[in-house]
N, C-alpha and C positions, 0 to 999 in steps of 0.2 A: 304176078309180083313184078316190080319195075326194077329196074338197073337200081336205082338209087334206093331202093327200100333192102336190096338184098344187100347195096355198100353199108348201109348206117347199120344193118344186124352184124354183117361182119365186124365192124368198128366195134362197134356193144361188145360182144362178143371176144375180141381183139382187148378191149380196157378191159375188159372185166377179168380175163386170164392173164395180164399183164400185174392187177390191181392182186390177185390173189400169188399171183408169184411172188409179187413185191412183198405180200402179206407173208407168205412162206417163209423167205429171205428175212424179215423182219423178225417172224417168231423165233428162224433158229438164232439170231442174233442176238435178240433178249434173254436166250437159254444160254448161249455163250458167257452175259455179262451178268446171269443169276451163279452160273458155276465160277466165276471168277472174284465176283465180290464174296464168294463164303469163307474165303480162308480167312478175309484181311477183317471176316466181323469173327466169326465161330472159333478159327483158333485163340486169337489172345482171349475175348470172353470164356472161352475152354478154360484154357490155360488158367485164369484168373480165378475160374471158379473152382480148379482141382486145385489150384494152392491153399485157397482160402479154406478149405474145405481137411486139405489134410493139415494145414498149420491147425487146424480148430482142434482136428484130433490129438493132435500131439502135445495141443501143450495145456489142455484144458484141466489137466491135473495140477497146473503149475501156477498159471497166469490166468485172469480173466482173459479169454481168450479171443472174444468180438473184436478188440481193439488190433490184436496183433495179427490176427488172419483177414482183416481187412486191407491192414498192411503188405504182409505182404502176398497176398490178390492183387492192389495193385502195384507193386515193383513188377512181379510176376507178367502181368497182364500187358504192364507198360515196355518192358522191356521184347514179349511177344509182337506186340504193334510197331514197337520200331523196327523191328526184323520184315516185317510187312510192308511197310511204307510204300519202300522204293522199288520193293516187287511188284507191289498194285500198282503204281503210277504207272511203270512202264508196260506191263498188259495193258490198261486203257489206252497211253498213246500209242501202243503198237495196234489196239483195236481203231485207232479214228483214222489212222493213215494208212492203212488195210479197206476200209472200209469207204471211208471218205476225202483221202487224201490231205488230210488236213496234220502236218507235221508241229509236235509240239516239243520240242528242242529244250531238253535237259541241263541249263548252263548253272552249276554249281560256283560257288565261290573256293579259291583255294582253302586246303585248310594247313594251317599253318604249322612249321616245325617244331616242336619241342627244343628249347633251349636250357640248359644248364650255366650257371651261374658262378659265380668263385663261390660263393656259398653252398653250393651242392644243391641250392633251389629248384627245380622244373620250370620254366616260363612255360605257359598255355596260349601265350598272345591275350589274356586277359588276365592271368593271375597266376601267383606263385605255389605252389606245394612240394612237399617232403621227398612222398612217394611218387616215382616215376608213373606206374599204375595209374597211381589216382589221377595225376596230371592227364596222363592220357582219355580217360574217360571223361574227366571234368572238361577238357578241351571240346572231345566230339560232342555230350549234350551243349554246352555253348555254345558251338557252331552250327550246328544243327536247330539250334533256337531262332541264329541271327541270319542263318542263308538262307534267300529269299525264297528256293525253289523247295528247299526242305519242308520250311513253313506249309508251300501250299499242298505239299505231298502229305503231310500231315494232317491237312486239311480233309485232304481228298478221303483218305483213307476212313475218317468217318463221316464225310457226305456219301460216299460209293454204297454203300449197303443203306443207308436210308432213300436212295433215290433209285435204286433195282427194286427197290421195296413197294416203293410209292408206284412208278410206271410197270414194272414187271404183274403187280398185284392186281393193280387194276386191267391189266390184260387177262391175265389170267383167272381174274374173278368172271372176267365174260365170258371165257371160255368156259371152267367150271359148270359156272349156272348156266350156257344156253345149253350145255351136254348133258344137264341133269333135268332140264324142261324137254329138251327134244326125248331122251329115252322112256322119263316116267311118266313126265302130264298132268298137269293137276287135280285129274280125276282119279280115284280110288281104284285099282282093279274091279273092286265086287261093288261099285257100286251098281243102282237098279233105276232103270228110269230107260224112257224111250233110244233108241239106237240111234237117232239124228241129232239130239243133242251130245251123246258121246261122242261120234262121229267127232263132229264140229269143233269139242273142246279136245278132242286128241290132235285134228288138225291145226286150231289155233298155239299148241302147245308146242308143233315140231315147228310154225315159222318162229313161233318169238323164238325157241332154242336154235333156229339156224341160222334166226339172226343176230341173236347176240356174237355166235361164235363168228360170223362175218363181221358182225364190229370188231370183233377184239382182234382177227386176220388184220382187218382193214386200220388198225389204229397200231397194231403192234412195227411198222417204220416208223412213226412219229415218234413213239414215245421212244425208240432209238435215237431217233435226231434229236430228239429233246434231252436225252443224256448225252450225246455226242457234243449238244449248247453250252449244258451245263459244264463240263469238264473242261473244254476248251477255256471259259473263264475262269474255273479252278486251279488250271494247270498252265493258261498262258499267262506267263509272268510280263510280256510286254501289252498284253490288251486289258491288264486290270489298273492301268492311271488313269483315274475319270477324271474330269474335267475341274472337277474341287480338288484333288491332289494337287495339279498342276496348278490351280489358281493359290493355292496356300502354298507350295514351293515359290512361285514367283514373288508369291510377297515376303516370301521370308527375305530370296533375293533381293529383291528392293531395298527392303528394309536394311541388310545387311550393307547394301551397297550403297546406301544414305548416309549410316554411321560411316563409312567406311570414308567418305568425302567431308565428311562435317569431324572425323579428329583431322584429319589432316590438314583443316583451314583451320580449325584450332591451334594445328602443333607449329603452322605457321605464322600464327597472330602470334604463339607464346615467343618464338624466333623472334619474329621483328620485338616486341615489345623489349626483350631481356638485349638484344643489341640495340635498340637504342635507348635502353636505359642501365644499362652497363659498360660494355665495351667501346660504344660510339660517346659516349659521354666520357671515360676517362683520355679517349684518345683527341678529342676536344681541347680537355683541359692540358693535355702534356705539349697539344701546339699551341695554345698561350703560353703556356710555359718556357716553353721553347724561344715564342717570342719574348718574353721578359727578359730571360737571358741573355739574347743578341744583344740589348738594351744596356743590361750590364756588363759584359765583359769588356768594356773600354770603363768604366766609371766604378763598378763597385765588385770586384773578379771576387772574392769573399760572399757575397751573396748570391754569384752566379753559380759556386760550387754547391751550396745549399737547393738551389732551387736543381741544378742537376742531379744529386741527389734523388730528389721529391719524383722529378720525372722517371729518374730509372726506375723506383718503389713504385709508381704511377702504371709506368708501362710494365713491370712485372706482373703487377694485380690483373691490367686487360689481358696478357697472355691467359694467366689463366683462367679468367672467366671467358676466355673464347673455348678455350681447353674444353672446361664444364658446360659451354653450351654445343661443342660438338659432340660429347660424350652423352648428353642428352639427348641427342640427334640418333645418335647412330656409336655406341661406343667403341673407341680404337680397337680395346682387346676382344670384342666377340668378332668386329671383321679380321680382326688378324688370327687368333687363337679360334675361336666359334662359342659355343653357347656353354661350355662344361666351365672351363678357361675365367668365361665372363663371371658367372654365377659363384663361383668359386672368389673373384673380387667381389663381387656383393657382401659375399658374406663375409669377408677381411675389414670390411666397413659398415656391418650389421653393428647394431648397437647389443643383440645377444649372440652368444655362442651357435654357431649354425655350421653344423652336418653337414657335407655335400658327398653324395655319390650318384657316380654317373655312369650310364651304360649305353654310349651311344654309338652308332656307325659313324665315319670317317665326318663327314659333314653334314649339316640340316640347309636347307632352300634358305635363303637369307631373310625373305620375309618372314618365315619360320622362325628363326633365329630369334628375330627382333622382338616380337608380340609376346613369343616365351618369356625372352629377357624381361623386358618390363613390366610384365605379369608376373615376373617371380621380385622384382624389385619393389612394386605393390606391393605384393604379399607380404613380402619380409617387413617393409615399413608398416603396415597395420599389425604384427606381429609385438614390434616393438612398441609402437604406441598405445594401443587397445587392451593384447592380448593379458597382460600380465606374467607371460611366459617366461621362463629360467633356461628353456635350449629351444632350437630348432632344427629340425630335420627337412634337408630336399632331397628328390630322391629324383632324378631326370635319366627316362629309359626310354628306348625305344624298339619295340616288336610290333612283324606283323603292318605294316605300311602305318603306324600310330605313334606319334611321341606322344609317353604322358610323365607329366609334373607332377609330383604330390608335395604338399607342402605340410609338416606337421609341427606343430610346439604344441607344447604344455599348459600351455595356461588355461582363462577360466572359462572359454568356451563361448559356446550365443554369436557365433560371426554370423551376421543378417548383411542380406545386400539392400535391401528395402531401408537399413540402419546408414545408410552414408552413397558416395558416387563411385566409392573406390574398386570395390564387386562391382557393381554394373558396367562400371567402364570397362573392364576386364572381362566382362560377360560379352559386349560390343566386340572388343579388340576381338575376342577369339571368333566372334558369330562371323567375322570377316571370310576367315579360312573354313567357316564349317564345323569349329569348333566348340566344347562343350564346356563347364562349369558346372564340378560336382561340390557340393560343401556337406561335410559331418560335423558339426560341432552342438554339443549336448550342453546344457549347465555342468559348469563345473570342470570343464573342459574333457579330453582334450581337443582340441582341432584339426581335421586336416582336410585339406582342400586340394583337390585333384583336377588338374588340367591337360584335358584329351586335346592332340590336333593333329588330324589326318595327312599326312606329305610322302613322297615319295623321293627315295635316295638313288643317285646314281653307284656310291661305293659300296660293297659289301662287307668292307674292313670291320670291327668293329672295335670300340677302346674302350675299356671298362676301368674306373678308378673309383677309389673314394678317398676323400679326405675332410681330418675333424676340425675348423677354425673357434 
């Protein structure tokens, strides 16, 4: 035998007790992630089916009882799997960076304070309730809906037991069956017939069974890497934006930042047009005027006071249609006062009775500010015109890094954005900031339309009023 015939047996030799270490290490891995996916399937389906099971008993003398023990099996069940979640997640990611170094970083969103109200309300950062309790629980399933890593734990927890299932099973079916081909054989104990063809099928019966069980050695690291693939996309929250996510965020982008330049070339056509067809045209006329006068006060001082007159009334008028064209711009009282202040004037010149109560921190971003403002001056003017309405209610709060508007009257309902520009344009204005547009309005009314936009405050103060105009 030569040098090199005894290096390549070593080498064989060498992969092949490497290949079956590997396969070792693999199977007890897979027996790790069979004993760990059974609580996060067996307890809650446990649990769910001992609920269902004694609610049936209990009250099957009372109630049809199918309806109620399906019930609560899942409260039961659901409330077991939440308990799960975020114990199963972190076993997996403590198995992948254990294992394969691969870290998969936990980053929750805050969850937000409970606030009380002068009303004795609860705030949840999404919605008002009575009971403290409730508030509390209605906040964590909320949050837990809307936090992105929750979501995928949630996820996980019922792909984890279907994917130990699928890869462990199929491991373990090859083990199984080549352990039940290698000890019993396809041939019968008492069968009768010549001793060489027993022989042969007992010997064919121990390779397929020793080789299956070397497939399933030999496959049981894969099918760990392959749940190690799958999780890692389950769980990692920054490698699941494909390429279509990003291409529909950018075009929202886009889009948001087209409207975003096209009112603004609007809001400056409407500028120039209203000064030089208001303000530059009476200021025109009051220097004629002017000049006339120079003309008369040697010859006709009686007509010169007339016309003096006409111009002070002249120049009164451009004052204040400059007045009204800055206040259209950008109104004095929200930069001086801010947005509670502003809206609170809206509605002193609402053509119906309008409700204001406000609950906001010290100040809002000025752009902020602005798109609020004339979203709820919108509002109020389609109120008036359209709604039919006898009061109206705003209601400007902010929790939670969220200002939201709600705008509510009475009247007879059907607000369609598709029906006029005045919702859409307000749909734009907010799509600017990231902002949303929710409308409820039924036949028959009543209305209210809700306007969410996300900003961030530097003060913590917070001012709370209401007041009825």
């Amino acid at each position: 035998m030569t040098t090199e015939t005894r290096t390549s047996g070593m080498s064989v030799r060498a992969q092949t007790r490497e290949a079956l270490q590997a396969g070792g290490q693999g199977l007890a891995r897979l027996a790790q992630l069979v004993l760990a996916a059974v609580p996060g399937f067996v307890l809650p389906v446990g649990a769910a089916v001992f609920a269902g099971v004694m609610a049936a008993q209990f009250l099957q003398y009372y109630f049809p009882a199918s309806l109620v023990a399906l019930s609560v099996a899942a409260v039961v069940g659901s409330a077991v799997a939440a308990a799960c979640v975020r114990r199963t997640a972190d076993r997996t990611r403590r198995f992948l960076q254990r294992w394969y170094g691969i870290r998969l970083p936990a980053v929750y969103d805050p969850l937000p304070k409970l606030e009380s109200d002068e009303r004795g309300h609860w705030w949840t950062g999404y919605s008002y309730h009575r009971s403290q309790t409730v508030a509390k629980y209605a906040q964590l399933v909320h949050w837990g809906l809307r936090d992105r890593t929750t979501r995928a734990e949630m996820l996980w927890l019922v792909v984890n037991p279907v994917l130990v299932a699928a890869l462990g099973g199929a491991v373990g079916l090859l083990l199984v069956l080549g352990t039940a081909f290698a000890l019993a054989g396809p041939v019968p104990a008492d069968a009768f017939g010549p001793m060489s063809p027993r022989l042969t099928s007992i010997v064919l019966s121990l390779v397929v069974g020793i080789g299956m069980v070397l497939t399933g050695i030999v496959l049981a690291p894969y099918a760990v890497r392959g749940y190690a693939e799958v999780a890692r996309r389950v769980l990692d929250q920054d490698g699941r934006a494909t390429h279509a996510q990003l291409t529909r965020r950018v075009a929202v982008l886009t889009e948001t930042r087209a409207d975003a330049v096209g009112n603004q070339a609007a809001e400056l056509r409407r500028i120039e047009r209203d000064l030089h067809d208001g303000a530059q045209a009476r200021l025109v006329a009051i220097g004629m005027t002017l000049g006339t006068i120079e003309h008369l006060m040697e010859t006709d001082q009686e007509a010169a006071r007339e016309l003096l007159a006409e111009a002070r009334q002249s120049s009164a008028r451009a004052l204040q249609e400059l007045r009204d064209l800055v206040r259209g711009i950008h109104p004095p009282v929200l930069a001086e006062r801010g947005l509670g202040d502003a809206v609170r004037a809206l509605a002193l010149d609402s053509a119906l009775p309008t409700e204001v109560f406000v609950s906001l921190p010290d100040r809002l971003p000025a752009p902020v500010e602005a798109a609020a403002y004339f979203s709820i001056s919108e509002l109020l003017a389609n109120a008036a015109k359209h709604s039919g309405a006898e009061q109206v209610w705003v209601d400007i709060l902010y929790r939670a890094g969220l200002l939201r508007v709600t705008v509510t009257d009475d009247g007879v309902g059907v607000a369609d954005p598709s029906r006029g520009t005045g919702l859409r344009g307000i749909e734009r204005r907010l799509g600017t900031f990231d902002g949303v547009l929710a409308i409820d309005s039924t036949s028959g009314g009543p209305t209210t339309i809700t306007l969410e936009l996300p900003c961030e405050l530097s003060s913590p103060r917070t001012s709370t009023s209401s007041a009825k105009v």
